[in-house]
N, C-alpha and C positions, 0 to 999 in steps of 0.2 A: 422465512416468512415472506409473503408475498407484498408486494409491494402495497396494495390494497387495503391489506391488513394491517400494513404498515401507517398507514396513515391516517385508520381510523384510530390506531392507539395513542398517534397524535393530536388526535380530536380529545381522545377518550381520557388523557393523561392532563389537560387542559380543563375538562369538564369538573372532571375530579379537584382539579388543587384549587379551581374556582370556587367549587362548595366547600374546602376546606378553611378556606380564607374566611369566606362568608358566614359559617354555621360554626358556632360553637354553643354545643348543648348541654343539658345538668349531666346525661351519659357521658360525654368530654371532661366534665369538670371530675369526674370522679375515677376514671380512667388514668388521670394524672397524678391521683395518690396511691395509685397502687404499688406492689413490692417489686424488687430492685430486678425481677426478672421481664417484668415491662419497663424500667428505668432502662437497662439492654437494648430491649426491642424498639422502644421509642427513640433513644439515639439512632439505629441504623435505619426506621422510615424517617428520621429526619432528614438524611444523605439520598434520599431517593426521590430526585430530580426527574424529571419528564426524561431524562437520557439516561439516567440509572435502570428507572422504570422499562424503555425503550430497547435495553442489553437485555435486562432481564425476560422480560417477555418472549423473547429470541429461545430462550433455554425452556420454556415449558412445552411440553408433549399432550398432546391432544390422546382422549380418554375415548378410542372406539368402542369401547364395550358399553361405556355412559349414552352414549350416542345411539347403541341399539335397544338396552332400555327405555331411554323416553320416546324411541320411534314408534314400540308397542304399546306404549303407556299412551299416547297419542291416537296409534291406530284404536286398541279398546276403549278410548275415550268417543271416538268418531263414530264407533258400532253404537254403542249404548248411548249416544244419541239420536241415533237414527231409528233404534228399536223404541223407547220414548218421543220422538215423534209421529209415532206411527200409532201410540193410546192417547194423541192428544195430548202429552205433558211438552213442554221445550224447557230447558235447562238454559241459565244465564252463561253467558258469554265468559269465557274463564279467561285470568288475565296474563297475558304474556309471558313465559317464564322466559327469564334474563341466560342468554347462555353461559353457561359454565363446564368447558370441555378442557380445557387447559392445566394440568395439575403435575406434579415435582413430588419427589418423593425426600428427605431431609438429606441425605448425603449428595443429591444433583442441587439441591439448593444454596447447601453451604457452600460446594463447587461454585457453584454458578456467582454467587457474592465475593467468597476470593477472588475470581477472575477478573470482575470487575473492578476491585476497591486495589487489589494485590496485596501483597506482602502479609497474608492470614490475619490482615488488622483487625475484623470485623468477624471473626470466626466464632466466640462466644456469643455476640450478639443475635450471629444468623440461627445459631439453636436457638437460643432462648426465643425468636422470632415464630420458629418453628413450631415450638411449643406452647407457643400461644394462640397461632392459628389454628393449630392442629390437639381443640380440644379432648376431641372424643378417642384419639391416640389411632387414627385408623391409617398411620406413617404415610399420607397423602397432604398436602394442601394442594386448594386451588388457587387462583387468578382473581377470580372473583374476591374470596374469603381476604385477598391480600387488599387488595383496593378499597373493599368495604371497610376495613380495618383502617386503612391512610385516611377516610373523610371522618369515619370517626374522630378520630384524634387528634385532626387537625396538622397535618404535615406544614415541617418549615414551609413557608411562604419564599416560594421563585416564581421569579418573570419566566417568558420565554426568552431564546439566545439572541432572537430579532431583537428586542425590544432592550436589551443590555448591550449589545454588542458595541462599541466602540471602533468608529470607521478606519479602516488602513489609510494613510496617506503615503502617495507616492514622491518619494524622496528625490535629488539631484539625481537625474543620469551622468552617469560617466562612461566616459570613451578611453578603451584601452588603447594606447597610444604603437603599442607594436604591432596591432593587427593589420592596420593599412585600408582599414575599413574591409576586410574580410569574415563574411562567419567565423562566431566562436563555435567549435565544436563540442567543446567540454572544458569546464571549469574546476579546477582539483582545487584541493586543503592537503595540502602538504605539510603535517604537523609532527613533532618532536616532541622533545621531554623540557628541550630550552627555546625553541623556535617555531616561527611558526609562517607559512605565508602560501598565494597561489599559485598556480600553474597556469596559464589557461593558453589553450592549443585553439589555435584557427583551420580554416579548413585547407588554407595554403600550406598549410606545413610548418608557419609561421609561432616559435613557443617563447610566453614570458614570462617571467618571474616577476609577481608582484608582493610588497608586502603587506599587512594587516587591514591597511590603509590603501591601497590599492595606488602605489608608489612606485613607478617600477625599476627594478634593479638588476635584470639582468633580461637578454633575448637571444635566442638564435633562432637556425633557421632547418628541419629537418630532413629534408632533401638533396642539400649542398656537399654533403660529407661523400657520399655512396662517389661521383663523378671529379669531385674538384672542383669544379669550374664554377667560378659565381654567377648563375645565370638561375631563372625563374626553369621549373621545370613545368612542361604541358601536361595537360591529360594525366595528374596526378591530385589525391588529396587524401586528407586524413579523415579515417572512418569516424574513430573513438578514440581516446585516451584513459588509461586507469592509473593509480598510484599502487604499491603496493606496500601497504605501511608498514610489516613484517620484516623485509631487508630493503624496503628503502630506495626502489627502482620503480622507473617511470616505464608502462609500456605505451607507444604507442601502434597503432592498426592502418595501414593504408591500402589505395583503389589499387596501386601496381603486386599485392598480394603478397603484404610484408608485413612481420613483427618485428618491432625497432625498439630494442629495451635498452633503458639510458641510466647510468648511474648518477641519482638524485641528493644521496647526500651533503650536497654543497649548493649554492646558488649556480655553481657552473657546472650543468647537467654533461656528462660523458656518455657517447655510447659505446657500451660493451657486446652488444647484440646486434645480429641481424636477421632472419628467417625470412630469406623469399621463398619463390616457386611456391606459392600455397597452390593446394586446386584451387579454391575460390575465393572471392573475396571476403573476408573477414569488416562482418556489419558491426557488431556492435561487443562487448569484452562485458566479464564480470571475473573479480576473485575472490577465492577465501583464503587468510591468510593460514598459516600452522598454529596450533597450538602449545600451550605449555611445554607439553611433555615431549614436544620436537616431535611430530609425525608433521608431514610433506602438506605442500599446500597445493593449493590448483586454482586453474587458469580456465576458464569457459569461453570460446566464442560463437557469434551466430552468425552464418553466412548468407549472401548472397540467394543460395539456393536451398533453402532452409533447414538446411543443417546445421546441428550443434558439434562443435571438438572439443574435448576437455583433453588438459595437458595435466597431468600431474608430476609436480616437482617432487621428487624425493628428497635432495640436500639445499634446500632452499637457502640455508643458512650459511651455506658453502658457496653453491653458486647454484643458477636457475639451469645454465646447461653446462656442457664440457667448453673449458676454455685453453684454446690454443695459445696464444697472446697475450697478457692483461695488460700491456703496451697502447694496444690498439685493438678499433673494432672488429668480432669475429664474425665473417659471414657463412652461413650454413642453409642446404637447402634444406626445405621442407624434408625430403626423402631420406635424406643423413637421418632424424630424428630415430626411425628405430632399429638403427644398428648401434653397435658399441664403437666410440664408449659413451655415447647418447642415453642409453638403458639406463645408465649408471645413474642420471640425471634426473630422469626424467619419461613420463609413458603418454602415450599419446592414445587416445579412445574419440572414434566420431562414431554419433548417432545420425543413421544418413533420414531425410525425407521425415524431417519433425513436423515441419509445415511445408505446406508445398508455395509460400512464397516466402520473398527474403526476409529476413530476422530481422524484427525492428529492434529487438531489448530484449537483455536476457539480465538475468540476477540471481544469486544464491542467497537461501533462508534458512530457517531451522538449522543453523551452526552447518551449516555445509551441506546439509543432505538432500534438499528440495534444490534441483536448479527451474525455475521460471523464464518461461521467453513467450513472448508475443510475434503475432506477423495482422498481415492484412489476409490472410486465412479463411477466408467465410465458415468453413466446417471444422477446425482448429484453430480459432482466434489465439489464444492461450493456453499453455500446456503446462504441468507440473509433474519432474520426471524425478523418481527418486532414484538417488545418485548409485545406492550401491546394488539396487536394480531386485528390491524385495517387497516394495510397492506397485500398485497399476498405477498408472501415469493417470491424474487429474485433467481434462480437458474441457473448454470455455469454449461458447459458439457464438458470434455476433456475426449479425449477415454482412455487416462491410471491413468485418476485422476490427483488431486493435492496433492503435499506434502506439499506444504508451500506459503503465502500468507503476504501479508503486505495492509492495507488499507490508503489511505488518503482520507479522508472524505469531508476536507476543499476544494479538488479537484474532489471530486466524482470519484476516478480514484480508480484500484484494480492492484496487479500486482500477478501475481501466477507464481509459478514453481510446475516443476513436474518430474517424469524419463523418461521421453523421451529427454531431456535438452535442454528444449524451454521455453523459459521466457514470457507467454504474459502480454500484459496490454488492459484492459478494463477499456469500461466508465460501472461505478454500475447501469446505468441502461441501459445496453443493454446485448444483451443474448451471442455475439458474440463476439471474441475479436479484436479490430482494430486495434493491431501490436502483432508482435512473433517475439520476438529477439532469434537467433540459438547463441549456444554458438558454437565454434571453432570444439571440438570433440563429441559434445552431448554426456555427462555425465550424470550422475542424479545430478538434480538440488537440495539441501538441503537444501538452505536458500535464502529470500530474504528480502530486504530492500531499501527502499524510503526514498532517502536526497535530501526532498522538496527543503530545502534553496540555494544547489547549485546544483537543477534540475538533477541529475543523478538517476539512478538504480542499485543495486549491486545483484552478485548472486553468492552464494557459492557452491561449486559443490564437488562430491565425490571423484574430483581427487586432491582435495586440492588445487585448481584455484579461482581465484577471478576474476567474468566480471564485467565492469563497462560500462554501456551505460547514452546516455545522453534520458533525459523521455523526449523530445520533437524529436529531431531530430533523434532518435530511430538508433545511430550510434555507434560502439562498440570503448570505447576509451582505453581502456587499460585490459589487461589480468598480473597478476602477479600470478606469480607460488609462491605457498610457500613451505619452506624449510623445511618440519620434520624432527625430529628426527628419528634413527632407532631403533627402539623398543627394540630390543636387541633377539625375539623371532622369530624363523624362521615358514614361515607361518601368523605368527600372520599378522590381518589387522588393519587398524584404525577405530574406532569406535566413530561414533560421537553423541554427544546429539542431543536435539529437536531442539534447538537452536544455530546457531552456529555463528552468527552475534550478535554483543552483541549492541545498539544504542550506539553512541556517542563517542565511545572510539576504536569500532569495535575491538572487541576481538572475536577469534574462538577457540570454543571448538574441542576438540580430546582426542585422551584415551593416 
């Protein structure tokens, strides 16, 4: 749905629950006594919020053939007034007819209320719903028919999300005390069955172990190990970092063309890997872990030159590759990976020229089968490639690219930012986006994130702003400024990681 469209159902979902508050009539009052198959129905338009309404609307299909009917119904109305004003008669003005192209036939309707509510809570209601709009049994309703139906009867009474919302405040900053005042790169959850605590990787190289509390209990330093020598290393830094919560191993990605995998089970990270000589640099990581049944996990990353590699682990549970050593770190080049007894391990697949610039983010969805990556791409902003190569690859266009993305799958929804600082969201399979939220001063957008559970969008921007919109009624509920520190260096800017929203806890990186 277009964005247009989009906001007239926001007008139009308003208008409506306005009248419904307002009018209650002797048809209402009697509506209310009927049998237990509108008790059904009236329960589920009672759950149908301006943002219920807003999903669903999304799912109905426009009626071309309705559409070429009252075209001719229109055109022979136009003749035969023209042929009557030509004996002197004119016919009064007829009155508007309300459009009504939008209509579901009962098995996309029920679909369409599962998907929103989940768990088939509401599955008896949406027939009985059906069948009630759907007198004359002609297995259609429309849009209209549904609407007319909600003022009738008076739908529970909701504010809009503006008008409820309860403001964020922004809590103490804290300063992680091992970074040295360097960017954080990426923030992990490193979580167990009995434990639980962070990671968080600066862009020196520099990793600490914090606990729940942001306590910190252990540091090193990742660079140090490769030469010996306790000395800062130049023209080096860390791309990304990932956890892999499966077996329990930290990787990290660096500029000198390395994967650095550290055995995590303890507060005192070991590494057991090392992968240089890459071709190129290695931007940004995503994995999926194995499954129950013990089939192999894999490893995605985005490079430099925008290409994707996927590694797939075979004995993940064993080990991620052949190990020489368990003494000590094994280092292997890139080019070992596909001889034996590498294979044994482990397969390596690149997709070369995904995007023709470098890979800002990539990510796996749909249980492993969609990998997702972004670049600044003008004519491939965003691509969705399906893994085992039985789909056509899904592709997104924004003229100055994308920086950063977040998927929910469970919703088929995408939402991207980019530096022009306009937030869109898309449905994943359409090529266009059906809303573009402006932020205030259009900054560059750096981060964004999707909190499904209470329906909003967040976006972090370069001016150290936080927006908050609500993902249905696509309306901006809060802006907080945040407070940095002043660096202490004149000139100097803020520098931020890949990441700057952290889930759950929302923490934002800065140098």
């Amino acid at each position: 749905m277009s964005i247009k469209s989009q906001k007239s159902l926001n007008d139009e979902c308003s208008e409506i629950f306005e009248k419904s508050y307002s009018v209650r009539s002797a048809s209402e009052e009697s509506l209310l006594c009927e049998d237990d198959l509108e008790d059904l129905a009236r329960e589920l338009m009672k759950k149908m919020t301006p943002a219920v309404l807003s999903k669903l609307r999304r799912v109905f299909r426009k009626n071309k053939g309705r559409n070429q009917a009252r075209d001719i119904d229109r055109r022979v109305e136009e003749v035969m007034r023209a042929a009557a004003a030509e004996e002197g008669i004119q016919f009064a003005t007829s009155a508007p007819q309300p459009e009504d192209t939008l209509w579901l036939d009962e098995n996309s309707f029920v679909n369409a209320i599962d998907n929103i509510f989940g768990h088939h809570k509401y599955n008896t209601h949406a027939h009985k719903l059906f069948q009630l709009l759907d007198s004359f049994n002609t297995s259609k309703i429309w849009w209209r028919q549904l609407i007319n139906r909600l003022v009738a009867v008076g739908a529970k009474k909701t504010s809009s999300r503006a008008e409820v919302w309860k403001p964020a405040r922004e809590k103490e900053m804290r300063r992680l005390e091992h970074c040295k005042r360097e960017t954080i790169v990426k923030l992990l959850c490193v979580e167990r069955e009995d434990s639980f605590c962070y990671v968080s990787v600066s862009k020196g190289g520099r990793v600490g172990v914090y606990s729940g509390h942001l306590q910190l209990m252990n540091s090193y330093e990742v660079f140090y190990h490769r030469s010996g020598v306790r000395r800062r290393i130049k023209n080096c830094w860390v791309t990304d970092a990932i956890y892999l919560n499966d077996v329990q191993n930290l990787i990290l990605s660096a500029s000198d063309r390395s994967l650095t995998i550290y055995d995590a089970t303890t507060l005192t990270h070991t590494p057991i890997f090392c992968i240089t000589g890459l071709p190129n640099i290695p931007t940004c990581l995503a994995y999926t872990s194995s499954s129950a049944t013990g089939d192999g996990s894999e490893l995605v990353f985005g490079t430099e030159r925008g290409d994707l590699t996927r590694l797939q682990f075979l004995q993940p549970r064993v080990s991620l590759f052949y190990c020489k050593t368990p003494e000590n770190i094994n280092y292997y080049f890139w080019m070992e990976l596909p001889s034996h007894p590498h294979t044994l391990y482990c397969n390596v697949t690149t997709w070369r020229h995904v995007h023709s610039r470098s890979v800002r983010r990539v990510s796996y969805t749909r249980n492993g089968d969609i990998i997702v990556s972004c670049s600044h791409d003008s004519s491939v902003s965003v691509r969705a490639r399906h893994v085992p190569g039985k789909l056509d690859d899904y592709t997104f266009k924004v003229q100055r690219g994308v920086t950063c993305f977040h998927v929910v799958s469970s919703l088929h929804f995408l939402v991207t930012g980019s530096c022009d600082g306009v937030v869109r969201l898309w449905e994943t399979t359409q090529s266009t986006p059906y809303a573009a939220l402006m932020t205030p001063t259009a900054p560059a957008v750096l981060d964004v994130a999707v909190v499904a559970s209470e329906e909003i969008v967040l976006a972090y921007c370069n001016n150290c702003t936080i927006h908050i919109w609500d993902m249905y009624e696509e309306c901006l509920l809060q802006s907080i400024k945040l407070k940095f520190p002043f660096l202490g260096v004149l000139g100097k800017k803020i520098e931020f990681g890949a990441f700057c929203i952290h889930p759950g806890k929302f923490n934002f990186n800065y140098n």
